[in-house]
N, C-alpha and C positions, 0 to 999 in steps of 0.2 A: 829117548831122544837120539841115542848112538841109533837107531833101528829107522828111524825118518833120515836121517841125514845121508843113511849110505842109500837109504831106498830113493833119497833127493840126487845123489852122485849118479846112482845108475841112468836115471832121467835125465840129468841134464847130458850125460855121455849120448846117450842113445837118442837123443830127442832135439838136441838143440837148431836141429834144420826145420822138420815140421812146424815148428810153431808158427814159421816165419811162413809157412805153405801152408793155413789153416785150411779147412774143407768150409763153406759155408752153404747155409740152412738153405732151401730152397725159398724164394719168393714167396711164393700161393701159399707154403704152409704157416707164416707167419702170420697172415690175417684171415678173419672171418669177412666175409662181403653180405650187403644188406644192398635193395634196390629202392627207388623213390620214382615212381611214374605217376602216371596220371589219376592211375588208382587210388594213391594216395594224397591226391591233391593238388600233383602238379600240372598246370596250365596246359601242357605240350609237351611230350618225350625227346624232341629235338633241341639239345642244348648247345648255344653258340658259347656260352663263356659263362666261369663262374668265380666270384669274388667275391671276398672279405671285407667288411668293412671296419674302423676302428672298434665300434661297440660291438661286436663279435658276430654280428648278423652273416647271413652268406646272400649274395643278390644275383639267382641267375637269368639269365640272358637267353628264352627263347627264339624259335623260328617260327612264329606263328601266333605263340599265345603270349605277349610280351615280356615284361618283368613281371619277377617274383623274390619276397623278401623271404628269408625263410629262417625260424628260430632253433631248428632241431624238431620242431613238433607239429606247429602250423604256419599256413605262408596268409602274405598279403599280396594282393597282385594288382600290376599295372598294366593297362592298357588305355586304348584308344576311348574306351567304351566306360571306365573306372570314374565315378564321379568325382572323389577325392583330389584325383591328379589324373589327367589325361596325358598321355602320350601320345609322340606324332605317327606311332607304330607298334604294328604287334611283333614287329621284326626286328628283334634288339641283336645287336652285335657285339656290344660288349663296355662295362662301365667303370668308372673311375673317382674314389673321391679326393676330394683336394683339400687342405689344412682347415678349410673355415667348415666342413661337415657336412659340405656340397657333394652330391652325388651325378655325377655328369655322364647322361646315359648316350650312346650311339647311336643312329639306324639310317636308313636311305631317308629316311621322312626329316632327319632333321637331327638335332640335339636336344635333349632336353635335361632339366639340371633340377633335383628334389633335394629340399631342406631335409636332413635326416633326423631333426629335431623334430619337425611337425609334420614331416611324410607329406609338404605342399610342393607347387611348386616352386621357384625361386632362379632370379637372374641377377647378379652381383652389378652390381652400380660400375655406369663404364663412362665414363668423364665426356671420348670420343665419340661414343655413339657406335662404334665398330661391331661391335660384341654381336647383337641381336643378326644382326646380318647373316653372320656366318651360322648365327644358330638355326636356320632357317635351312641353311644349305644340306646337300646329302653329303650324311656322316658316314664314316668307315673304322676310325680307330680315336679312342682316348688313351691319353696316358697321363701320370703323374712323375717327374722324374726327383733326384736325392737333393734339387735345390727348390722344390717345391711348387712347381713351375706345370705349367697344365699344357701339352701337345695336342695338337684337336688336327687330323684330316678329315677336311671337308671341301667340297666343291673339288675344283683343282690345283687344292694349295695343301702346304702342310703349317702349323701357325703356331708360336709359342708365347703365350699369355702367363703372365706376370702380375702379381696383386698388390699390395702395401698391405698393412698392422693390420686394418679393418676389413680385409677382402677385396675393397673393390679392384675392379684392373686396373692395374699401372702401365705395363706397355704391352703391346701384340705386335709381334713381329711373323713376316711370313716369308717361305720359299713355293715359289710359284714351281707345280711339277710337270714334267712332259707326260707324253698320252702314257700311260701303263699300261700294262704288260697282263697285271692283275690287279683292280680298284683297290683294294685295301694294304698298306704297308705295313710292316713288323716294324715296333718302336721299344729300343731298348735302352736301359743307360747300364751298359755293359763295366762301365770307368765311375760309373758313379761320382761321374763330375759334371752332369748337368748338359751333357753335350751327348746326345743322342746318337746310337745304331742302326742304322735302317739301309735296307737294299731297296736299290732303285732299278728297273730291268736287269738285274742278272748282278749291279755291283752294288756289294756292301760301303755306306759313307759314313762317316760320323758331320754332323749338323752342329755346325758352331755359330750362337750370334756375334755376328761382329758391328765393328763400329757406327755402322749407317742404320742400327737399328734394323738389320734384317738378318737372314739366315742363310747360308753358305752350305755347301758340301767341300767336307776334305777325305781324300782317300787315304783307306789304311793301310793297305797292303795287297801288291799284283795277286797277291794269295788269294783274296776277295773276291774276285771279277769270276763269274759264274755266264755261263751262255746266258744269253739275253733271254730268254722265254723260260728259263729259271724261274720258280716260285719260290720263296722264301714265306716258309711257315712260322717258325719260331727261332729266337735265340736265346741264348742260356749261357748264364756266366759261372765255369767250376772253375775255383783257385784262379791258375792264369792261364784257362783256357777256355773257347769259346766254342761251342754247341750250337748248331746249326741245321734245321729242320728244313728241308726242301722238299719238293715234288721227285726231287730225282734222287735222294739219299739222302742221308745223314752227315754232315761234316763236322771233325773234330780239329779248330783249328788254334795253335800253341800261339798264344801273344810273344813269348819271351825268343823263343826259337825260329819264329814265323816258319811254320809247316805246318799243312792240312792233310787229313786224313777222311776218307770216306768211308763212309759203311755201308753197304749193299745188300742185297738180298740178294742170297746164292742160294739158286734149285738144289734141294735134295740136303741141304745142309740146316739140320735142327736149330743151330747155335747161330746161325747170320739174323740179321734182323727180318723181323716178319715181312715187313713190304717194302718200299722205295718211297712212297708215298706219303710224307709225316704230317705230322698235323699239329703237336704241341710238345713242349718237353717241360719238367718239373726236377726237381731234387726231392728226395725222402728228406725226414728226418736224419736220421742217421747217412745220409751224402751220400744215396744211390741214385742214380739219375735211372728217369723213366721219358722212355720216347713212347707217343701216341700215335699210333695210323688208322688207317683202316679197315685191317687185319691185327686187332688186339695192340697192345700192349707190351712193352719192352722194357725189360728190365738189365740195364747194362752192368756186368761183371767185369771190372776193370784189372784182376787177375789172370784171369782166362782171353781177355779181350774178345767179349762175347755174350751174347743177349740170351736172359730166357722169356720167355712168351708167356702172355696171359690172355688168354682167348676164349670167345665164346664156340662152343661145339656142340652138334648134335649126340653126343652120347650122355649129357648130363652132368655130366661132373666136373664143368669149366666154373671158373670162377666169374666171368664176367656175362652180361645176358643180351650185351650186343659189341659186335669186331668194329664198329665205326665211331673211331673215337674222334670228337674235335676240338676237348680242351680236359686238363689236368688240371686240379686244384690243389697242394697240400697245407693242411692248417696240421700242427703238430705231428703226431702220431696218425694223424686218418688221411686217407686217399680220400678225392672226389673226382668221379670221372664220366664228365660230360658224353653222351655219346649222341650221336642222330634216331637211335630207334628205341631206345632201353632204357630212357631217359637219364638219370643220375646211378652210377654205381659207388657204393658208398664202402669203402675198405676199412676196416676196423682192427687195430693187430690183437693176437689170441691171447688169453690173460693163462692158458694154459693150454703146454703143448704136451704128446709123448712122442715120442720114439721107441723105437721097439730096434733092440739091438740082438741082430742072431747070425749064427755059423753060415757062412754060405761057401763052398766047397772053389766056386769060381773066380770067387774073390780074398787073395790070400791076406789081407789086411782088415778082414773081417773076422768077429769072437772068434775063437779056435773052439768052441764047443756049445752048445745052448745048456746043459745043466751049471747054473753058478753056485759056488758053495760060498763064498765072502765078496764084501765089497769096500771100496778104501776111496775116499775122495780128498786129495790136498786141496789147500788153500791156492785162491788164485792168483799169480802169478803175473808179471808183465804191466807196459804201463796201457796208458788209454788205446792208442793204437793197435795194438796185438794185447791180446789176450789166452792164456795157454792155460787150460783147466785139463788137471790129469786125475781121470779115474780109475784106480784098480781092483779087476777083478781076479779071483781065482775059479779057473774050471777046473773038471774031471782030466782035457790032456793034456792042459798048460796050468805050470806053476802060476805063472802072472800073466793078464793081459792088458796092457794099458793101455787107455783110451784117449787120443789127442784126436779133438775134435771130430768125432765119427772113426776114425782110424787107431787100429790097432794093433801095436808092439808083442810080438807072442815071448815069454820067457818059459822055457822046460829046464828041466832037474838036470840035462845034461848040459846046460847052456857055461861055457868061462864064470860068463860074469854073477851067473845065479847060483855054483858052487860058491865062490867068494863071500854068498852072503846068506850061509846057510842058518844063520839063526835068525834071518827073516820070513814070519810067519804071518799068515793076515788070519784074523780076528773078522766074527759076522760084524759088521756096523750095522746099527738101526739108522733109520729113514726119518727126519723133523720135516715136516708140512711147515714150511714160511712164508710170509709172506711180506716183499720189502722194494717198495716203490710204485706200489700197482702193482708189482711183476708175481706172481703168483710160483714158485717155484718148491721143486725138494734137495734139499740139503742135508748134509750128511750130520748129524748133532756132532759136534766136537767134541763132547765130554762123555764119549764114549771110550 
């Protein structure tokens, strides 16, 4: 016990900065990727959107080949041509469902809206007569927002439709729009108060219904106003701040602080984002946010403040099998990532990785030798946010090497603090195969 504790004292002396500056695993090596084209099934390789629905299905949104329901194994497909359920198009933009199990799809043909009970089709009971009208109209965007409330642009309006207990509509209220800039607008509820995100030529508004039964713009903040031939791709809500996909960059912009930030692509610079161009943004699992363009995939490190790439390439060994991405999906742990050529790239993270840890002469924070003669692993340390796992080894020309997250502490025989503690000896440990949450891992047996 006296022999952990001073080997814990030396740690925390020598180490208490790093933990705080962990090194992290690169992207691409944490998942396995798998493709879905038309080889196996799918209608068309050009995907506009893809989405969840409550029973776990996924519903993607082609350019050509229309809807497709898909279980993990085999799809059902809608179209024009589908006798089941005909659609007003093969050209689906993107779908939505709403509390009663209504699946309300998009396209220039019109709207159309499937029972997901009976995969029929289905139009909810509208008192006014209003409803059918608009579904008739060319559609660009649905959405569902956190009051339950259904946003439908179509024609030249944007409309928010309201139901009672049994579905049918209770009100529809509409904001008539000017000519745009770009047909289809970005609908978010960033506030998740029911009152909608959307940029109109170049400015960001929030859409509040008010008293007369209709729909208003209020602006957010001077922060917002983007030159007018601006395209707004996507928005994205992290903690309290907003992510912002354009044609002409990236913007990160602080609610609480009101400041924005842009991110560029700089010639010649690895680490800047791939293009200027975006096209969708998502959050991981574990709260890394991925921006999509048309030059691959980005993955933003908010340590570094700075992206790594995931791209498709001609020498093989890229992880994605087309650079034109136009929509992200994450369902837990797995990527879905729509592209235009490559159809579905499907990310799966690795149930088991290695690393291979060796001397490298130009990197002084690297083993100090490749022969290892012991190895010592603590317990892990720290709370949910940082996490600090220290491994020690012994080489041939260091007494100790310890290991914080990739990086390594050298201790020699002549060192202060490793005279101090000279009846510290490390012991071979043996290696336990475990396995504990899915996560397939090696651990050091304790009762060694």
């Amino acid at each position: 016990m006296k022999r952990h504790n001073l080997l814990y004292l030396i740690i925390y002396i020598s180490f208490i900065i790093p933990c705080a500056l962990q090194a992290q695993e690169r992207f691409t090596d944490q998942y396995n990727v798998s493709y879905i084209t038309m080889d196996d099934g799918l209608p068309h390789n050009f995907i506009d959107d893809i989405y969840k629905d409550t029973r776990g299905f996924l519903w993607i949104s082609t350019a050509g080949g229309g809807l497709s329901r898909y279980d993990g194994y085999e799809f059902i497909h809608f179209n024009p041509n589908t006798s089941h359920c005909k659609l007003k198009s093969n050209f689906i933009l993107n779908v939505h469902e709403d509390t009663f199990q209504r699946l309300w799809i998009v396209s220039e043909g019109g709207t159309d809206i499937i029972d997901l009970l009976t995969l029929q089709p289905i139009i909810p009971n509208d008192p006014k007569g209003l409803l059918t009208t608009l579904l008739n109209q060319p559609a660009y965007t649905i959405m569902r927002d956190s009051q339950n409330s259904i946003w439908l642009q179509c024609g030249n309006a944007l409309h928010r439709i309201t139901f009672n207990i049994k579905g049918d509509v209770e009100s529809l209220s509409t904001l008539t729009l000017p000519q745009l800039n770009e047909p289809d607008l970005v609908l978010k509820d960033i506030d998740e108060d029911g009152k909608i995100w959307t940029a109109i030529n170049g400015t960001i508004y929030k859409i509040i219904p008010n008293n007369q039964g209709g729909l208003e713009e209020s602006h957010i903040s001077e922060k917002l106003t983007f030159l007018p031939d601006t395209y707004l791709k996507d928005m994205l809500a992290k903690e309290n701040e907003v992510w912002i996909a354009t044609h002409a960059g990236l913007n990160r912009y602080n609610k609480n602080s009101n400041a924005i930030k842009i991110y560029e692509n700089i010639p010649n610079d690895p680490h800047s984002i791939s293009q200027n161009y975006l096209t969708s943004l998502a959050i991981t699992n574990d709260k890394q946010l991925i921006a999509g363009t048309f030059r691959g995939a980005n993955i933003y490190n908010p340590i570094t403040d700075s992206f790594e790439h995931l791209a498709h390439n001609s020498t093989g060994n890229s992880l994605l099998n087309s650079n034109f991405i136009n929509c992200i999906k994450v369902d837990g742990k797995h990527i879905w990532i729509g592209t235009e050529s490559g159809g579905i790239n499907k990310l799966a993270p690795k149930r088991l990785s290695i690393h291979n840890y060796i001397h490298d002469k130009e990197i002084p924070s690297s083993l100090s030798d490749n022969p290892v003669n012991a190895i010592y692993e603590d317990k892990e340390k720290g709370s949910q946010q940082v996490r600090c796992k220290l491994t020690i080894l012994r080489t041939h020309t260091a007494l100790y090497n310890i290991i914080i997250h990739h990086h390594y502490k050298h201790f020699h025989e002549s060192d202060e603090t490793t005279r101090r503690c000279t009846a510290l000896r490390m012991l071979t440990v043996p290696l336990r195969y475990t396995q504990d949450n899915d996560e397939q891992q090696y651990a050091i047996d304790k009762q060694c």
